[in-house]
Backbone atoms as SQL, in Angstrom:
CREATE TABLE atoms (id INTEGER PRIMARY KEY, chain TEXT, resi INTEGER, resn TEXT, atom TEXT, x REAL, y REAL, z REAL);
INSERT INTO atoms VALUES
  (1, 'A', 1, 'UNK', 'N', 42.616, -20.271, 0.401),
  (2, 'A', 1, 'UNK', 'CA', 41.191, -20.066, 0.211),
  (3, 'A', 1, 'UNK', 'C', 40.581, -21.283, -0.470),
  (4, 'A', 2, 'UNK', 'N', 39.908, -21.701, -0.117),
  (5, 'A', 2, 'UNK', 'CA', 38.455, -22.599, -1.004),
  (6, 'A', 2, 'UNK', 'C', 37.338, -22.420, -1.126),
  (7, 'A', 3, 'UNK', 'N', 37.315, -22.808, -2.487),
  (8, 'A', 3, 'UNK', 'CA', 35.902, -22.415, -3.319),
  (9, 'A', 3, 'UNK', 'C', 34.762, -23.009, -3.808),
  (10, 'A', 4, 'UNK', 'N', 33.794, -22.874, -2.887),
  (11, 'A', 4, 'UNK', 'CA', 32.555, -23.848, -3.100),
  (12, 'A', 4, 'UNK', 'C', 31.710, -22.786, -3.670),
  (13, 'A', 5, 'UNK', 'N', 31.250, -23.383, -5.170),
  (14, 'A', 5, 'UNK', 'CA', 29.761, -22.801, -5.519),
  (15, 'A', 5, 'UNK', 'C', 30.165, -21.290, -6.128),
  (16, 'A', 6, 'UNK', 'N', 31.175, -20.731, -6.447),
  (17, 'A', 6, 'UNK', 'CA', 31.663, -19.670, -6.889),
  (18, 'A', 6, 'UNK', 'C', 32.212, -18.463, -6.099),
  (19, 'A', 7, 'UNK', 'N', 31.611, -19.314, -4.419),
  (20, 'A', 7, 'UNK', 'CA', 32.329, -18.061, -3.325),
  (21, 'A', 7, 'UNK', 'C', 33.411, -18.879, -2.871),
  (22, 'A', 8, 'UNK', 'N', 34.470, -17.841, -2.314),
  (23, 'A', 8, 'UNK', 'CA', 35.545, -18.237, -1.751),
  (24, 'A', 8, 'UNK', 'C', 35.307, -17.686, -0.329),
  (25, 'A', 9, 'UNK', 'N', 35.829, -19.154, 0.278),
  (26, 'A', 9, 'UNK', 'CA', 35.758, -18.752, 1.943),
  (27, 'A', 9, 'UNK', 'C', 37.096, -18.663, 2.532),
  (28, 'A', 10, 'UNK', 'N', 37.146, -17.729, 3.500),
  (29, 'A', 10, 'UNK', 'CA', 38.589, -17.173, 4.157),
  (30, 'A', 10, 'UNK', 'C', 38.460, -18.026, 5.665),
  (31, 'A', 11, 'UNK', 'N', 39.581, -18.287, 6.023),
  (32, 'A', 11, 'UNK', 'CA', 39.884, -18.428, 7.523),
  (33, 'A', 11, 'UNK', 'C', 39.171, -17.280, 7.923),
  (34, 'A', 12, 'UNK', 'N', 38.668, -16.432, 9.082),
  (35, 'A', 12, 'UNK', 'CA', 38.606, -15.691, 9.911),
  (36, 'A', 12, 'UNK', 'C', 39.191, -15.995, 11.373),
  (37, 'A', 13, 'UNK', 'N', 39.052, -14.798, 12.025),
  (38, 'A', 13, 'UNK', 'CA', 39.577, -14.804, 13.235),
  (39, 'A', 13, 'UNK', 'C', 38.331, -14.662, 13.920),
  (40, 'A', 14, 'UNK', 'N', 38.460, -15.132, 15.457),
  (41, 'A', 14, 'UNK', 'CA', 36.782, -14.716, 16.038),
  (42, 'A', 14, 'UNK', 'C', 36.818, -13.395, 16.012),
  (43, 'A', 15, 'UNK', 'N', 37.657, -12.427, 16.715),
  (44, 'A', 15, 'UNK', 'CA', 37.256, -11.042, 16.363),
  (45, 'A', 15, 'UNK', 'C', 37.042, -10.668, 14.933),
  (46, 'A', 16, 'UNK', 'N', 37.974, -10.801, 14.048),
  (47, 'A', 16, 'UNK', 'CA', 36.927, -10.827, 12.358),
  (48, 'A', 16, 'UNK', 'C', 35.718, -11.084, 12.272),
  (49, 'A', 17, 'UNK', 'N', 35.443, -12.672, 12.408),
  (50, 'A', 17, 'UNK', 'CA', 33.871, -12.885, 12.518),
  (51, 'A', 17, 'UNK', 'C', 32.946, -11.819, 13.400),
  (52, 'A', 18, 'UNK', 'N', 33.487, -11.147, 14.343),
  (53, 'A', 18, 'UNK', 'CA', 32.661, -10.355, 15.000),
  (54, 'A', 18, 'UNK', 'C', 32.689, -8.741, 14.354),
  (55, 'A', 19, 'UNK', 'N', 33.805, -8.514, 13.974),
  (56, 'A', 19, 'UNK', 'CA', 33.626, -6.977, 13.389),
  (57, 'A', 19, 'UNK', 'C', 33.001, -7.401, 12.275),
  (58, 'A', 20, 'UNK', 'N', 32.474, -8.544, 11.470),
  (59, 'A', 20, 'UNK', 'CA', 32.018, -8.621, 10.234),
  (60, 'A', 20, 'UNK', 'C', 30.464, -8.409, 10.451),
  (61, 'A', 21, 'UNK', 'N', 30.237, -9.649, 10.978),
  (62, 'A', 21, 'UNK', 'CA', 28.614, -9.527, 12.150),
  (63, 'A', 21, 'UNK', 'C', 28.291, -8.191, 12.031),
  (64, 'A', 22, 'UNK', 'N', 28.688, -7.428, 13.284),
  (65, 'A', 22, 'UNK', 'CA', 28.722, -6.140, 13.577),
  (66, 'A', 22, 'UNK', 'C', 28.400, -5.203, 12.417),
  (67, 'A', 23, 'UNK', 'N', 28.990, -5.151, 11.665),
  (68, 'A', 23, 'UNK', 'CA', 28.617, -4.487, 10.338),
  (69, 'A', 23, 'UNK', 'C', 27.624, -4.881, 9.392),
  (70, 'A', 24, 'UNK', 'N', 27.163, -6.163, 9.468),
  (71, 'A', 24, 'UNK', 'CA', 26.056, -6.631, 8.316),
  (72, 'A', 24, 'UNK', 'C', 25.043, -6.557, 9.181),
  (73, 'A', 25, 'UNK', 'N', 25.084, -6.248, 11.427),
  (74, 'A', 25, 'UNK', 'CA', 23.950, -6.072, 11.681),
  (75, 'A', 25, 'UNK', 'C', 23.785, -4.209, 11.972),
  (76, 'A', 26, 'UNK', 'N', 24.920, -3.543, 11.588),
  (77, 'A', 26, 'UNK', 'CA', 24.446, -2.032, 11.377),
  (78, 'A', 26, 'UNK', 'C', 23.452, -1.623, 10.188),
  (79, 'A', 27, 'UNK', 'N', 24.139, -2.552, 8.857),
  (80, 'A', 27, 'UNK', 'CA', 23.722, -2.454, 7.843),
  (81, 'A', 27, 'UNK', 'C', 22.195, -3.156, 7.528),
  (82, 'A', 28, 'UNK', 'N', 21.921, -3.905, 8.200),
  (83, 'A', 28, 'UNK', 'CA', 20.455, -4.408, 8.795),
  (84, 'A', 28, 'UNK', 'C', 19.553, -3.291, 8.991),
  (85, 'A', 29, 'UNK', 'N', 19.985, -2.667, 10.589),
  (86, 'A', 29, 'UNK', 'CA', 19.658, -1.635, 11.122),
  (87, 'A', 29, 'UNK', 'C', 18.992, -0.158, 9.812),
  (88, 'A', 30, 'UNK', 'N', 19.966, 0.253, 9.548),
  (89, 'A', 30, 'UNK', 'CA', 20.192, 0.618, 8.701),
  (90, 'A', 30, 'UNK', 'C', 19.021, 0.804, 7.130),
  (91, 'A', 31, 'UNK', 'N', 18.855, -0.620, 6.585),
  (92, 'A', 31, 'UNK', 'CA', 18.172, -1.051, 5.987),
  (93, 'A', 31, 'UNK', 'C', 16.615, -0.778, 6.279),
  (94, 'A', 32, 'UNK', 'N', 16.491, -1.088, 7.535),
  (95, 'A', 32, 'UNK', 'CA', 15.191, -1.496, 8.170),
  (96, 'A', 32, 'UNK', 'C', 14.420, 0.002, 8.346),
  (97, 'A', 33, 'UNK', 'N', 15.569, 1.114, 8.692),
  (98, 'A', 33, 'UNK', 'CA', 15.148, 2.384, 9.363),
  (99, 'A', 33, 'UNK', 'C', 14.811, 3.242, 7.722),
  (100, 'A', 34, 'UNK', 'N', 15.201, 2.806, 6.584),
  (101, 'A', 34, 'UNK', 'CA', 15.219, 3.571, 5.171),
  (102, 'A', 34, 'UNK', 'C', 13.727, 2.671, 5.165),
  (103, 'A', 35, 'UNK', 'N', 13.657, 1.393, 4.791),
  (104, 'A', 35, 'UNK', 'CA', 12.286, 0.813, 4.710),
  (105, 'A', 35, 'UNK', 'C', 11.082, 1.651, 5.415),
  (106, 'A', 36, 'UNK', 'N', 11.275, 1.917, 6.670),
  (107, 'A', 36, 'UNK', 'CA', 10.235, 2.439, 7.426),
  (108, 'A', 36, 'UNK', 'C', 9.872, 3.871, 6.852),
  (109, 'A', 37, 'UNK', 'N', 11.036, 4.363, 6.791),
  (110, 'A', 37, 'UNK', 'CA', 10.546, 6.086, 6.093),
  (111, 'A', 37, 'UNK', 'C', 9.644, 6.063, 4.565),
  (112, 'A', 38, 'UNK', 'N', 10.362, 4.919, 3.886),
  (113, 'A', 38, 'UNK', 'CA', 9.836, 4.460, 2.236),
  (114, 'A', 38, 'UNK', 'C', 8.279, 3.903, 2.968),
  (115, 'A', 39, 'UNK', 'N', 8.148, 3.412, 3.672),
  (116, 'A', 39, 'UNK', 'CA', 6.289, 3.080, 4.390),
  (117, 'A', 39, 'UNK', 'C', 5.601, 4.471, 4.400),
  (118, 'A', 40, 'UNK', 'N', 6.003, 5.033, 5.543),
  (119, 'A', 40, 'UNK', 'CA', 5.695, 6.482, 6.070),
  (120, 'A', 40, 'UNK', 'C', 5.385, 7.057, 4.818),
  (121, 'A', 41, 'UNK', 'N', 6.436, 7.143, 3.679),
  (122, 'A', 41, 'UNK', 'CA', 6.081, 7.902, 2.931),
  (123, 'A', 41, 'UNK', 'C', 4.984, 7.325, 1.799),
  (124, 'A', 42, 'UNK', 'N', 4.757, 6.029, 1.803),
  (125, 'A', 42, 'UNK', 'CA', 3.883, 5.989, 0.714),
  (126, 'A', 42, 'UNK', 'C', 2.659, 5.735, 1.616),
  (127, 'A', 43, 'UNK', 'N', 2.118, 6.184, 2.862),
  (128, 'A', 43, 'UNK', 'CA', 1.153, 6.450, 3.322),
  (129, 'A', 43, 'UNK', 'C', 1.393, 7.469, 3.212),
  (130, 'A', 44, 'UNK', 'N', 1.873, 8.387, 3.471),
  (131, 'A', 44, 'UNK', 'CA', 1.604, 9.942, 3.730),
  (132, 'A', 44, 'UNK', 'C', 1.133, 10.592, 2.021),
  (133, 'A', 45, 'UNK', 'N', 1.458, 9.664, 1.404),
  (134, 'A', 45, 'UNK', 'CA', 1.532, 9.937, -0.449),
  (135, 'A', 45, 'UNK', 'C', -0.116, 9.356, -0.999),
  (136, 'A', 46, 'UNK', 'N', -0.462, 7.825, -0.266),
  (137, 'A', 46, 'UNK', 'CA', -1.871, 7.737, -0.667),
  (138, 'A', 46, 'UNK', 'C', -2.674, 8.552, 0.054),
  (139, 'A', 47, 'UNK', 'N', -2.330, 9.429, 1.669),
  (140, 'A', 47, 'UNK', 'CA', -3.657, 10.485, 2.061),
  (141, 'A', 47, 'UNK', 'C', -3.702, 11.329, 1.520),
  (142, 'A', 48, 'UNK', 'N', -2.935, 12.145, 0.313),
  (143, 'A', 48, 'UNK', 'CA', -2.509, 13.034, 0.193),
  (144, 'A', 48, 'UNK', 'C', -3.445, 12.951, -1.357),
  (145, 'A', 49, 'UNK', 'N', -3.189, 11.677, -2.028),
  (146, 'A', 49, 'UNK', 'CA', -3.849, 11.127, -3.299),
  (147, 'A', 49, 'UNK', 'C', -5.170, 11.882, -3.619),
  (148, 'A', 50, 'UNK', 'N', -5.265, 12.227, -4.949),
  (149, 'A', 50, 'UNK', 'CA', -6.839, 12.789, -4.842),
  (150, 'A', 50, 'UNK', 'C', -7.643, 12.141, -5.553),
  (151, 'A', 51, 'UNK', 'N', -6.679, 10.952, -6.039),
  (152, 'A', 51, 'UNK', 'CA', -7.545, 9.235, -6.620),
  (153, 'A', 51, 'UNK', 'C', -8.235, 10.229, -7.493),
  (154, 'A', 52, 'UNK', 'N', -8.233, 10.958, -8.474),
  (155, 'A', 52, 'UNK', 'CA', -8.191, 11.505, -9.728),
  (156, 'A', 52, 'UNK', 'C', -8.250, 10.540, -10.998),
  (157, 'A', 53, 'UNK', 'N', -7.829, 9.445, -10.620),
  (158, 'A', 53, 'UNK', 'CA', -7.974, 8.998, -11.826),
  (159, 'A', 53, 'UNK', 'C', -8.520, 7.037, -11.446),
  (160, 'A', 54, 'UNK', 'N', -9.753, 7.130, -11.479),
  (161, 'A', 54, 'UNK', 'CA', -9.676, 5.665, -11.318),
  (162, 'A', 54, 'UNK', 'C', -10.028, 4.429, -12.274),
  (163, 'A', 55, 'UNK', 'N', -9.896, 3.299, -11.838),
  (164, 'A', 55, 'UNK', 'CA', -10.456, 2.021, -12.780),
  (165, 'A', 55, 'UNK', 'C', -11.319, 1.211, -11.940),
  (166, 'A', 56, 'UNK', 'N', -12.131, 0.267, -12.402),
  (167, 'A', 56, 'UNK', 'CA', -13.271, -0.511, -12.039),
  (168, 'A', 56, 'UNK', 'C', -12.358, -1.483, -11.785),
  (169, 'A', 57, 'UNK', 'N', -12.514, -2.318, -10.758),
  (170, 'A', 57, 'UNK', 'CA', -11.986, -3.471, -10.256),
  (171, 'A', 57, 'UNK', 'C', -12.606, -4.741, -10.618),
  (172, 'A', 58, 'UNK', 'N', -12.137, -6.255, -10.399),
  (173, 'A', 58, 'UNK', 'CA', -13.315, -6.798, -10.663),
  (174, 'A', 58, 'UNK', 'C', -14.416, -7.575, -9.881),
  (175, 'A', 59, 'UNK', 'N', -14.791, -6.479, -8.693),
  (176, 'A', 59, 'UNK', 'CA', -15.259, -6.758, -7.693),
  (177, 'A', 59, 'UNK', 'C', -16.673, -5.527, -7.859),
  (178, 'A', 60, 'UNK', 'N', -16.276, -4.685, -8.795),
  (179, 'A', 60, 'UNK', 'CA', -16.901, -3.699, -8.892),
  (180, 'A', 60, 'UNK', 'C', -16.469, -2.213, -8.227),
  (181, 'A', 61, 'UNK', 'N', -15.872, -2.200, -7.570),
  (182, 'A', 61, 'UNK', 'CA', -15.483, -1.426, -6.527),
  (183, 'A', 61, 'UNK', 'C', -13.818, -0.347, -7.212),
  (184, 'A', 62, 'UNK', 'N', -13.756, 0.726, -6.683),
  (185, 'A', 62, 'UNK', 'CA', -12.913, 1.597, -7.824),
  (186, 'A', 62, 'UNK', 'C', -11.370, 1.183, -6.954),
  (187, 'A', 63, 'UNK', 'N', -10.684, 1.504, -7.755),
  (188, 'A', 63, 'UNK', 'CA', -9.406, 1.288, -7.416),
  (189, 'A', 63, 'UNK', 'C', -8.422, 2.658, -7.920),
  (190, 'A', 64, 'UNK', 'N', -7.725, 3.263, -7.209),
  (191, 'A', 64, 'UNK', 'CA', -6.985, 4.598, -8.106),
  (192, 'A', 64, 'UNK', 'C', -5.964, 3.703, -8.581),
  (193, 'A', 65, 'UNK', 'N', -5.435, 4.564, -10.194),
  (194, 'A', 65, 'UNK', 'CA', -4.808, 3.979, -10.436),
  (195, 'A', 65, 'UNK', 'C', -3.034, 4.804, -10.508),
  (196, 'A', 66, 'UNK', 'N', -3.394, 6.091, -9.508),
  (197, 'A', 66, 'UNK', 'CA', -2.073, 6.728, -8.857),
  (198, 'A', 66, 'UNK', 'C', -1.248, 6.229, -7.770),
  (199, 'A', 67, 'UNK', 'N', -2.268, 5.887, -6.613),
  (200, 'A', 67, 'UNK', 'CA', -2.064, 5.296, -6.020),
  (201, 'A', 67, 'UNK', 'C', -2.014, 3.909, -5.373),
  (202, 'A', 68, 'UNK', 'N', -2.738, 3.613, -6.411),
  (203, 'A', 68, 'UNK', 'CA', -3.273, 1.710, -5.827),
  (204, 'A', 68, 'UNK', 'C', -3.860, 1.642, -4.526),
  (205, 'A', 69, 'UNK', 'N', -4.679, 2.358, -3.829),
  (206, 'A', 69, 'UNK', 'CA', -5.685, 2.882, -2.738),
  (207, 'A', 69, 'UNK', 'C', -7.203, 2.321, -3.274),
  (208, 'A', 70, 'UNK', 'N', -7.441, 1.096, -2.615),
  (209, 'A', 70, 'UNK', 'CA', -8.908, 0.430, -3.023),
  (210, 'A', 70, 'UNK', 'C', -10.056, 1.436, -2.260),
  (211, 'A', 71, 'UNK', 'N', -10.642, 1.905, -2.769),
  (212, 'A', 71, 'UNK', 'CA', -11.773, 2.712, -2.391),
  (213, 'A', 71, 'UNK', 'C', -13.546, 2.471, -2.627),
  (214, 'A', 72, 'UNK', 'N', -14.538, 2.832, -1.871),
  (215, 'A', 72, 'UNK', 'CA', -15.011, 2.340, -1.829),
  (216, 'A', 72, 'UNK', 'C', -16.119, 1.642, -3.517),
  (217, 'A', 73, 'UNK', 'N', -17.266, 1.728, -3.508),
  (218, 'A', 73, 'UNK', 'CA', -18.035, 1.005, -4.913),
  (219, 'A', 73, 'UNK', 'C', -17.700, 1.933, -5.618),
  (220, 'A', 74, 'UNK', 'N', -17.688, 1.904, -7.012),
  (221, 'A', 74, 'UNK', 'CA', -17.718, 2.340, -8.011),
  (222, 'A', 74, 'UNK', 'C', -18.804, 3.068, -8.816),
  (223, 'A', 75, 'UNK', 'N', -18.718, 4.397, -8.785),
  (224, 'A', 75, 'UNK', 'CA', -20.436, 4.887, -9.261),
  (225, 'A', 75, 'UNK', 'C', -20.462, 5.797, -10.260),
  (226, 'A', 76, 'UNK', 'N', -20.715, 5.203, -11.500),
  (227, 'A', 76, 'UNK', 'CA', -20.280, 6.598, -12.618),
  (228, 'A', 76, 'UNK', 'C', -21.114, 8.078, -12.562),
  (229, 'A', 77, 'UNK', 'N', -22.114, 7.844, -11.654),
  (230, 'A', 77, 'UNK', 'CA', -22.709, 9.370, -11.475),
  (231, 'A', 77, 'UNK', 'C', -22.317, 9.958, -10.998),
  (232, 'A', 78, 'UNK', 'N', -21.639, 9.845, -9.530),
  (233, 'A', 78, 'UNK', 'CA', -21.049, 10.291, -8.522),
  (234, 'A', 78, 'UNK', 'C', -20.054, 11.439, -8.938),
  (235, 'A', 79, 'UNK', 'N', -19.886, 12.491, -8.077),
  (236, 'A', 79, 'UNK', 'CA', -18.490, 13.450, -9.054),
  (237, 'A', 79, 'UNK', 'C', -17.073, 12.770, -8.330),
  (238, 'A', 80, 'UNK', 'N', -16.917, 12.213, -6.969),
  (239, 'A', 80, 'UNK', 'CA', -16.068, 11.290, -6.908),
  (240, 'A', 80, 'UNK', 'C', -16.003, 9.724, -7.838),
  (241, 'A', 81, 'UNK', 'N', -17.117, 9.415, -8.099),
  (242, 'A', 81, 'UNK', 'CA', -16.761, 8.375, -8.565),
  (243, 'A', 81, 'UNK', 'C', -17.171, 7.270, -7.654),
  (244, 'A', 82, 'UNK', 'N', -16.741, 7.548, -6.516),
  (245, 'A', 82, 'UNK', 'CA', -17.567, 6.119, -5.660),
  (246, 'A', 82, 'UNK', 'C', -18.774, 6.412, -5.056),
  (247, 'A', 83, 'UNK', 'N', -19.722, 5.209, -4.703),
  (248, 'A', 83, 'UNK', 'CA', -21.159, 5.206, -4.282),
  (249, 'A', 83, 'UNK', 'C', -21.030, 6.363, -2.884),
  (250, 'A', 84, 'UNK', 'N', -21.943, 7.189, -2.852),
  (251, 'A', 84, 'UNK', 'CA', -22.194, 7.791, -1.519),
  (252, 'A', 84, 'UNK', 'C', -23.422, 7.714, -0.737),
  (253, 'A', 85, 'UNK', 'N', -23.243, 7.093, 0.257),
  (254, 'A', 85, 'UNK', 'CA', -24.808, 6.419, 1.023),
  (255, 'A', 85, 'UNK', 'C', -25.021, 7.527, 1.864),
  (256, 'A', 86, 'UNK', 'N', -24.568, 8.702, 1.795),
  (257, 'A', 86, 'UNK', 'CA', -25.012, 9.843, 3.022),
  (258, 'A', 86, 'UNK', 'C', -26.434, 10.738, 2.266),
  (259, 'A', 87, 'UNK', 'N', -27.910, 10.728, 2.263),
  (260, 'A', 87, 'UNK', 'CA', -28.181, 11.139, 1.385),
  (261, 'A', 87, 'UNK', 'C', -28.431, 12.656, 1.769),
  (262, 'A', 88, 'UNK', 'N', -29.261, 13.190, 0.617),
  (263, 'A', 88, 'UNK', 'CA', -28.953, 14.730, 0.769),
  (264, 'A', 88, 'UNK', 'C', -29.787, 15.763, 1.953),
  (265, 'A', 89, 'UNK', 'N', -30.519, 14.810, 2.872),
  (266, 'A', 89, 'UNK', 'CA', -31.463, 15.297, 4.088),
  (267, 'A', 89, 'UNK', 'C', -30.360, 15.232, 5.313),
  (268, 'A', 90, 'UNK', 'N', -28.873, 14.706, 4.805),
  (269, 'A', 90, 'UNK', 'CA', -28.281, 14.426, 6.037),
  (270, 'A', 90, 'UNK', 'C', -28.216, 12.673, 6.592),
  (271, 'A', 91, 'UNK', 'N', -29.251, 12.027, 5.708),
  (272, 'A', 91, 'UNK', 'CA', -29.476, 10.909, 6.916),
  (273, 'A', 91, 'UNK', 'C', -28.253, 9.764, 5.642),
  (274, 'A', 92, 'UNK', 'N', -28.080, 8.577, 6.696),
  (275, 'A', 92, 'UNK', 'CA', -27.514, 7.224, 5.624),
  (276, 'A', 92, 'UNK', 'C', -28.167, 6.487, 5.585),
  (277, 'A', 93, 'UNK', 'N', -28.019, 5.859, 4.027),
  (278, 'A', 93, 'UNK', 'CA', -28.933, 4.853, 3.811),
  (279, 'A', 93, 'UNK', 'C', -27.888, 3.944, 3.027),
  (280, 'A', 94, 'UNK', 'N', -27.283, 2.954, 3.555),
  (281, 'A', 94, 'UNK', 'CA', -26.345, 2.007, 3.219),
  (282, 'A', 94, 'UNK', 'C', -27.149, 1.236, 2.179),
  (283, 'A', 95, 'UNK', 'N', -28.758, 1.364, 1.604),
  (284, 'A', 95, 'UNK', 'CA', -29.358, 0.135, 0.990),
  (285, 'A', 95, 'UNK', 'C', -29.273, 1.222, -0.404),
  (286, 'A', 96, 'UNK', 'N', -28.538, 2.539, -0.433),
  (287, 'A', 96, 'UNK', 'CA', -29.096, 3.393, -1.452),
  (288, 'A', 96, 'UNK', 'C', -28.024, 4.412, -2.031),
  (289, 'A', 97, 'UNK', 'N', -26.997, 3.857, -2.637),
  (290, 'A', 97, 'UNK', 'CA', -26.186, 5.409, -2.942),
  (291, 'A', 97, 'UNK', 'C', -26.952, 6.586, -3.590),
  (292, 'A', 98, 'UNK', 'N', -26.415, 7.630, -3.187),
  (293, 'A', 98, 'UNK', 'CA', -27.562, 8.326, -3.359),
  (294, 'A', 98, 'UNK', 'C', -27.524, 9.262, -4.547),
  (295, 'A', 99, 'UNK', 'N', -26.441, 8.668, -5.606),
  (296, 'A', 99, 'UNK', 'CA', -26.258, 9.022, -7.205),
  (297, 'A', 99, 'UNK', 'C', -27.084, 7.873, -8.187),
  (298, 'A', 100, 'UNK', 'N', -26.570, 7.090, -7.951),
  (299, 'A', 100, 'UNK', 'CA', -26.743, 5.551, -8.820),
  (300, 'A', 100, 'UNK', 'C', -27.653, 4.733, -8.359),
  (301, 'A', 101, 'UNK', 'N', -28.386, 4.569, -6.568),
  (302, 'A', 101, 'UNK', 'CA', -28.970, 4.000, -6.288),
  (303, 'A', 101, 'UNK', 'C', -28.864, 2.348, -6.077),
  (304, 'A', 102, 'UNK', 'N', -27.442, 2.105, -6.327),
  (305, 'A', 102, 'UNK', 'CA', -27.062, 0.845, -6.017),
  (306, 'A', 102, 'UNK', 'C', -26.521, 0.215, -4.374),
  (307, 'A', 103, 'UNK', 'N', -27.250, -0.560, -3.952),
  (308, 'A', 103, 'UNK', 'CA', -26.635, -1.150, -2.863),
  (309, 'A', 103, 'UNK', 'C', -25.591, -1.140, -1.977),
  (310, 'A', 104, 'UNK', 'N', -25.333, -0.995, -1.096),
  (311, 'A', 104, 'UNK', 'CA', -23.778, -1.087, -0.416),
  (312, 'A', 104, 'UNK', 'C', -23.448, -2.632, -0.674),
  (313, 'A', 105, 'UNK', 'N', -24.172, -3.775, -0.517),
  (314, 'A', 105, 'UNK', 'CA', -23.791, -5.116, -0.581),
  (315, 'A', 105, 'UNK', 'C', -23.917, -5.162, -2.122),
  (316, 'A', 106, 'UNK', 'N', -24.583, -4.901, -2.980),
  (317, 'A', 106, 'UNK', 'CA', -24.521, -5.212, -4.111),
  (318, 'A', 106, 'UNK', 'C', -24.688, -6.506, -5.053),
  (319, 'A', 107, 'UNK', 'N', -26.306, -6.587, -3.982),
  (320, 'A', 107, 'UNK', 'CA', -27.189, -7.434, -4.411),
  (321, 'A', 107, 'UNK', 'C', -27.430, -8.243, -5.225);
């Protein structure tokens, strides 16, 4: 065996080299298919979020701080908390939340 850098390298055989392969690309596989469910699940975890608890960003705009889910402006009247431009006749008015009265662009 010789040892460069604190690893030791072995002769292999080509079939070695290939059952080794083979296994670091199951374990790939493997890897990749746990990652995807850990995704799945932390989407299925921020729709689920009831952003209950948020902070002001410094953009103005709320941020939960359960989920880390950027949501929309920030409006301390609001009982959500963020600006709502739908006003109460039904109609939208993007120039007017209709708690706080602040802008959608935020002028």
């Amino acid at each position: 065996m010789k040892m460069k850098e604190g690893i030791y390298y072995e002769k292999y055989t080509n079939d070695e080299l290939k059952q080794l392969i083979g296994n670091i690309n199951e374990e790939i596989i493997q890897k990749k298919n746990e990652l995807s469910l850990l995704h799945d699940n932390v989407k299925l975890y921020k729709n689920l979020c009831n952003h209950s608890d948020l902070t002001i960003n410094d953009w103005g705009s709320a941020d939960c701080k359960i989920c880390g889910k950027h949501l929309s402006w920030y409006c301390p009247t609001s009982p959500t908390l963020e600006c709502d431009y739908e006003q109460e006749d039904g109609s939208y008015n993007e120039d007017s939340c209709r708690y706080c009265g602040d802008p959608e662009e935020r002028k």
